[in-house]
N, C-alpha and C positions, 0 to 999 in steps of 0.2 A: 309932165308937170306934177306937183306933186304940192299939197297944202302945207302950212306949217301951223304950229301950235296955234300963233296969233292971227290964223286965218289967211296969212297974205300969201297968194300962191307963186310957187319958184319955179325955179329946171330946177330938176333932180336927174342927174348923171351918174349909175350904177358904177360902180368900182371898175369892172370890165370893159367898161366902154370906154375909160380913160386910154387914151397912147400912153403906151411905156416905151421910151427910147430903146430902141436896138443897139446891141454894144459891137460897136466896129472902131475899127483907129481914127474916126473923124469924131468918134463922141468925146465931148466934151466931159471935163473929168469933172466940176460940177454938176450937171445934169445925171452922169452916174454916180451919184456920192447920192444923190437927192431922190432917184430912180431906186438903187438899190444900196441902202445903209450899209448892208453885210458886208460891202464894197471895202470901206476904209478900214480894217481889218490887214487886207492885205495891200494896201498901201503905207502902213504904218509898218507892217511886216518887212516892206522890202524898202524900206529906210529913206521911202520919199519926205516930200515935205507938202504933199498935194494935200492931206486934211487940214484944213483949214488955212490956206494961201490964198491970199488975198485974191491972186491971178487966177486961180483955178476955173474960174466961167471964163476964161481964154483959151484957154489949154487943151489940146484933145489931146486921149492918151498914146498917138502915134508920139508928140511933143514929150510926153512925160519917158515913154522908152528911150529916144534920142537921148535928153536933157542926164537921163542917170547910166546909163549904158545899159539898158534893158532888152529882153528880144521882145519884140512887138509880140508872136504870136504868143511868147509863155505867157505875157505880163496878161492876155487876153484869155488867158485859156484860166489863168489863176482867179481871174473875174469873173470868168462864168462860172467854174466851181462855187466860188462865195455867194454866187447868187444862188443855182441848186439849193445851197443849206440853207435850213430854215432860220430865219430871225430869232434869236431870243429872246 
């Protein structure tokens, strides 16, 4: 717990202790857009339409590889790269 200015004491939750979604073919392509920004990058790259679709908190990206003729693992592997780099 941790105080705040105005006295009133909260939870305080260190950055690290938060869960960060693992990225496999069940994640949801929200939840990685949201997890890891660097993400949309290479969804705009490979001509989807997942940034900013309305359905995207529906969608895992096994769906999104089907949906455009993608390989599951590249399209996976192209995400973990963009997560490695650092954010701008």
């Amino acid at each position: 717990m941790r105080w705040r200015k105005d006295k009133c004491l909260r939870w305080f939750y260190p950055i690290t202790m938060m869960a960060v979604p693992q990225l496999d073919p069940q994640s949801r392509v929200s939840e990685t857009l949201r997890a890891y920004p660097q993400t949309a990058k290479v969804f705009i790259s490979l001509r989807t339409d997942c940034v900013g679709c309305i359905i995207a908190r529906f969608c895992t990206l096994q769906d999104v590889a089907s949906d455009y003729n993608l390989d599951p693992d590249e399209l996976l592997s192209e995400l973990r790269e963009a997560i490695q780099s650092p954010v701008p």
